[in-house]
N, C-alpha and C positions, 0 to 999 in steps of 0.2 A: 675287249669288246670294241669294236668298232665304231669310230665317231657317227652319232646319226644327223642328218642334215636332210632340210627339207624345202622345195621350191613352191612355192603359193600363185596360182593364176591371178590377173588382175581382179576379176570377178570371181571369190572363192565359194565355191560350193564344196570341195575336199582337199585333204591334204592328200599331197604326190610325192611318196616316199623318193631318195634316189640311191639308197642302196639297199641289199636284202633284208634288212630291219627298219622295219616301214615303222612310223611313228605315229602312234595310234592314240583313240579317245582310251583314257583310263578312268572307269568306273568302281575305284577302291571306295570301301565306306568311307575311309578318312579325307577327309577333304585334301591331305598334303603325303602324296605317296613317297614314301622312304626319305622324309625331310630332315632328318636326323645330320648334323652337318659333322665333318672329321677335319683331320688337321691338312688336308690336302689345299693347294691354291685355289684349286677349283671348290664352290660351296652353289649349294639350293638355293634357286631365287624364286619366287613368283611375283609373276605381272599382275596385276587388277585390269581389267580394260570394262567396256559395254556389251553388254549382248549382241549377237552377230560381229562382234567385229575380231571374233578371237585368232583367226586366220589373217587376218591383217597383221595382227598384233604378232603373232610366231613367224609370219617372214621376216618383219621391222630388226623381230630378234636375232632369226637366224643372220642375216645382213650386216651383224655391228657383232658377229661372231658367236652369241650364244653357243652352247650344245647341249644336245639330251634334250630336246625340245618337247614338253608334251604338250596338246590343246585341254583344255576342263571348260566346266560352265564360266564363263567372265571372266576366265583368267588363262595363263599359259605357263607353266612348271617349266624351269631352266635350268642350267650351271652356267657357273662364269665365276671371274674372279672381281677385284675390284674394280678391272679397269672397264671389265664388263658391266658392271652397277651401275658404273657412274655413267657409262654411253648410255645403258637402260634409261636411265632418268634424263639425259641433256637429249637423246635422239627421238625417242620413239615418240610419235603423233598420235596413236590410239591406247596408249597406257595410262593410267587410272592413279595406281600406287605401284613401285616397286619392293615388295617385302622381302627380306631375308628371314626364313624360318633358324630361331636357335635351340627350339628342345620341345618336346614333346612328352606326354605321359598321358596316362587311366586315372580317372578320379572318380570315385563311387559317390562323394557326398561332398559336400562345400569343403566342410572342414580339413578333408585329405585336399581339396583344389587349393586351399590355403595352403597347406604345408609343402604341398608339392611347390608353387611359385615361390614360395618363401628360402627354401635348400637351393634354389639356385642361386650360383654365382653370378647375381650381379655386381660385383666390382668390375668384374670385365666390362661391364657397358656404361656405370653410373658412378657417379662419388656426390658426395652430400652437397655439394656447391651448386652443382647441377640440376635442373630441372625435369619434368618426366610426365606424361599423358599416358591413359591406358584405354584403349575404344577396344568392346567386346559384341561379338559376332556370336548368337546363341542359339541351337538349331537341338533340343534337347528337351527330355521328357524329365531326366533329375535335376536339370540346371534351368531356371524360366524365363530368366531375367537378367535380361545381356549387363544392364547399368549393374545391378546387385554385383554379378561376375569380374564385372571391371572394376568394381570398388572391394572386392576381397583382395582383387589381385595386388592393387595399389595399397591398401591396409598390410599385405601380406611382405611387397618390399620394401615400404615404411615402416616396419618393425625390424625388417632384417637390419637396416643401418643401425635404428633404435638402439640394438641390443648390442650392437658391435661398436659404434662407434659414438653414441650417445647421443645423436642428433641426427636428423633426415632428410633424404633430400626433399624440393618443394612440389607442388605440382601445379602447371603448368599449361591449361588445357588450348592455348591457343598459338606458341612458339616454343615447345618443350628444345631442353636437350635431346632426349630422345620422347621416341612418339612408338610405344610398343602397342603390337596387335593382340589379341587372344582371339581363338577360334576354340568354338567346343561344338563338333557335331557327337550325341548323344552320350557316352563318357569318356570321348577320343577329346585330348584339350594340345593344341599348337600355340606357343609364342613365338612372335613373330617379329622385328623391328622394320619401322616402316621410316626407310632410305628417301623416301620424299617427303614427309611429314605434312606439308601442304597438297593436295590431290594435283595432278598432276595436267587438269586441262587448265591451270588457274597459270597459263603463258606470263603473264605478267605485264602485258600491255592492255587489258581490260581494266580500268579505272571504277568505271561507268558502266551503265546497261540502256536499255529502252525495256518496255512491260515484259518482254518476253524473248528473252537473249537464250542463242543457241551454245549450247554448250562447246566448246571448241574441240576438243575430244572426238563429238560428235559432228561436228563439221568436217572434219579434219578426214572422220573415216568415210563420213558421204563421199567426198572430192576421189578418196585411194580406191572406193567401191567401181566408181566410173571407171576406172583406168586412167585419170586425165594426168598426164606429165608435165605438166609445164612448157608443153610443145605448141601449143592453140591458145587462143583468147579465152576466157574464160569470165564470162556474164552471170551477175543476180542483180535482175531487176527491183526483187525488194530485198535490198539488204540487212536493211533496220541498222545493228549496230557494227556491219562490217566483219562479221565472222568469218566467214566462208570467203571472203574474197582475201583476206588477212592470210590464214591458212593454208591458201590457193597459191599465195605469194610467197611466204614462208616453204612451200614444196617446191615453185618454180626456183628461188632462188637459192635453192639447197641448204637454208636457213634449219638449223634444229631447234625446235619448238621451246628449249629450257634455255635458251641460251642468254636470259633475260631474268633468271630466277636463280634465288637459292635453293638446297636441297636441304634434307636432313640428316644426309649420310656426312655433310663439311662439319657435324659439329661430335659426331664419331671419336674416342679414343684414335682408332687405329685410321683415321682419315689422314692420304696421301696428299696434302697439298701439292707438290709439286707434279705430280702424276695430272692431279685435277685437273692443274692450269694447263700441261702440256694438249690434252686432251680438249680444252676449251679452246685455245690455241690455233688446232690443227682442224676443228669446228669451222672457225672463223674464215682460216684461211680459203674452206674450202667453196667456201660460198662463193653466187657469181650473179653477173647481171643476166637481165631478160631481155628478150626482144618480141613479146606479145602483148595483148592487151588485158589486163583487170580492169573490167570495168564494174560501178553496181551503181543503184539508182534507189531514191525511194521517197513518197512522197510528202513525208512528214521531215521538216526542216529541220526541226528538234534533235532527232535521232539522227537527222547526218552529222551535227555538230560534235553527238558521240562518237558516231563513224570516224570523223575525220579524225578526232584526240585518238582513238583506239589505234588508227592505220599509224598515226605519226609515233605512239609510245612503240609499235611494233617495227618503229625504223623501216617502213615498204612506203614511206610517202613518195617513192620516187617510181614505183611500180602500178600503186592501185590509185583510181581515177574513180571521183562519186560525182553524181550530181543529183539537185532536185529536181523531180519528175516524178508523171504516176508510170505505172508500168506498161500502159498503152501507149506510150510515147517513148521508149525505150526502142533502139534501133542499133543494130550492131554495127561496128567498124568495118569487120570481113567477114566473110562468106560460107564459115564454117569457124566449130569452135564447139564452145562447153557450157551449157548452161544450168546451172543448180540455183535450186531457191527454196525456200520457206515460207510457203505465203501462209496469210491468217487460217487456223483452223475454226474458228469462230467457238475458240472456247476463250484463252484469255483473252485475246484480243475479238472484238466484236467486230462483224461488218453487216451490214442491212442483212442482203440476199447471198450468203455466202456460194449457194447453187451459180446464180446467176455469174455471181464473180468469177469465178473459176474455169466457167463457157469463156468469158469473154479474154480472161489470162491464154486456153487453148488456140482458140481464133487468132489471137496478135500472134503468140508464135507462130503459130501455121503460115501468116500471112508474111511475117517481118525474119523469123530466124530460120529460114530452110538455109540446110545445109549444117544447122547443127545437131548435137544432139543434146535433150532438158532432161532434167531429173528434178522431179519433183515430191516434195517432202511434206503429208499429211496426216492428220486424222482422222479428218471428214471424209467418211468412206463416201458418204452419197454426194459428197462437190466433186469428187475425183470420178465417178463414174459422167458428170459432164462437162468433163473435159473436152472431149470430143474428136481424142485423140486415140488412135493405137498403143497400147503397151508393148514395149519393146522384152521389156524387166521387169519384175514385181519382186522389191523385196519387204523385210519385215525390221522395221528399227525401231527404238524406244526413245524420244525424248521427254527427259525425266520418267516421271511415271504414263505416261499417253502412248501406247501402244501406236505405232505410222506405219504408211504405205509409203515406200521409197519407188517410183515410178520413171522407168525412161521413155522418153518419146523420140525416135527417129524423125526427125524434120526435111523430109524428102522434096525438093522440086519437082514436081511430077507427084507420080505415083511411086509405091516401092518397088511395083516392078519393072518399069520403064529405067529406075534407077538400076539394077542388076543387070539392065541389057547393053548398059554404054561399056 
């Protein structure tokens, strides 16, 4: 069969096969189609990522070489081998978790989901010295209780040692040796090892937060949504704790987002040290400087002070530039460029008139950034309709649970269509 490989626009609305087996959505009931792994080099991975960004997330892959790429809800089904894991977890900007599935089976009642985890070989993955986590995923009319399912399962290979070697291993639930998945959609049950053990937007230069810190995951995929390269300036007037311009810098300067963390796959039996470091290595070297501006601004002094410790643990003190200022006072360097931000939706964070605010956010652009173009990130559907702006884009993203409006605005001199006639 034919390698399949697949190209992603900057603004994904579908995937764009390029050869005659076009890589399509798979709607198997099982949440992991043909996961079943063999002895070949190449094995089944899935990605975790965020809603909407699963097209992001399958170029990022096809890019660092995956193959066999499928898209699912939140996630994207892969092969690769190890050298592929490890790029998975040190590259990719919109991944979540990357799991490796090892075995699959039917369980009609608890007590078969017990025997069935218990018959597998784990010495392949575990010995009594070691440590071990088990988070369970439960989407089931015989099974109810995700925590119950992950405590049979951990019951189930704490007795395997038990019986075999008279003591077990510990558990672990916040830096295990390993950090195994269960998945049970209805009496389909997947185990799965998770190669990051820590989630994968947690970069490692975030110390600190301010009240309502953007998930960097979710930054990271705002900035890929734009198309923005690293080729233009790139402004958030309220930055809070620096996410987005962090991230911004981390893309321009071809910096990989793990490059600052450990994984869970370095603590693996069959973990390649020397592969690892070659690969971290060739990371490093690849990185470069910039010749644009990151700028952000914001007008709580507190939260710059995070800003600044965040920019400096993520090593871009030499890229990204803050100051204190409200956002009406915020004025670009040149003439054109990128602007993303997160202003208050006036749910955690509170602001008098949030209507009011958001008129007057439209108006400054309009009047101070022509020539770029903003994307703005909400939940207050009724502050975004006064704006006062034209929508260019309207998309749909989730931070955390709060359903947003991802919104572009064309910042024209002129009109837009005096603009099309130069």
């Amino acid at each position: 069969m034919p390698q399949r490989i697949i190209a992603i626009n900057p603004m994904p609305q579908r995937i764009i096969a390029i050869n005659p087996n076009p890589v399509g959505i798979y709607c198997n009931k099982s949440l992991f189609f043909e996961m079943k792994n063999d002895n070949r080099r190449n094995f089944k991975l899935i990605a975790k990522t965020l809603q909407s960004f699963e097209e992001l997330l399958a170029k990022e892959l096809h890019e660092i070489g995956a193959r066999n790429i499928r898209i699912r809800k939140r996630a994207v089904e892969f092969e690769g081998d190890l050298e592929i894991l490890y790029k998975a977890n040190l590259y990719t900007r919109t991944a979540v978790r990357i799991l490796k599935p090892i075995h699959h089976f039917y369980a009609r009642s608890e007590e078969e989901f017990y025997h069935r985890i218990k018959e597998m070989d784990w010495d392949e993955y575990l010995t009594v010295n070691k440590t071990f986590a088990i988070n369970a995923v439960v989407n089931s009319q015989t099974f109810t209780h995700s925590q119950y399912m992950a405590l049979k399962a951990k019951d189930a290979i704490a007795d395997r040692f038990r019986e075999k070697e008279g003591t077990r291993p510990s558990v672990d639930v916040e830096n295990p040796s390993l950090r195994i998945n269960i998945h049970i959609s209805d009496n389909d049950c997947n185990v799965l090892l998770d190669s990051s053990n820590v989630s994968l937007h947690k970069r490692g230069y975030r110390e600190r937060s301010h009240l309502a810190p953007l998930n960097e995951v979710l930054a990271a995929g705002m900035i890929m949504l734009t198309g923005w390269d690293g080729q233009k300036d790139l402004v958030d007037p309220m930055c809070g704790s620096a996410t987005i311009l962090i991230e911004g810098a981390l893309i321009a300067t071809n910096t990989p987002p793990g490059l600052n963390r450990s994984f869970g796959f370095q603590k693996w039996p069959d973990f390649d040290k020397q592969l690892w470091e070659d690969i971290r290595e060739r990371a490093k070297a690849e990185t470069h400087p910039i010749d644009i501006n990151i700028m952000g601004s914001d007008i709580d002094g507190r939260v710059l002070d995070v800003a600044r410790n965040n920019i400096t643990e993520a090593g871009m003190d030499e890229w990204i530039r803050v100051a204190k200022k409200p956002f009406d006072e915020s004025v670009p360097k040149q003439a054109n460029g990128c602007l993303i931000t997160n202003p208050p939706y006036d749910e955690r964070l509170k602001i008098e008139d949030v209507e009011a605010f958001y008129k007057s956010l439209g108006d400054h652009l309009k009047q101070h950034y022509q020539g770029f173009e903003a994307w703005i990130l909400s939940s207050n559907k009724s502050a975004l309709k006064r704006f006062g702006l034209k929508t260019s884009k309207r998309l749909t993203l989730y931070n955390g649970p709060l359903e947003c409006k991802y919104h572009q605005y064309e910042l024209y001199a002129g009109s837009k269509k005096a603009k099309y006639k130069e």
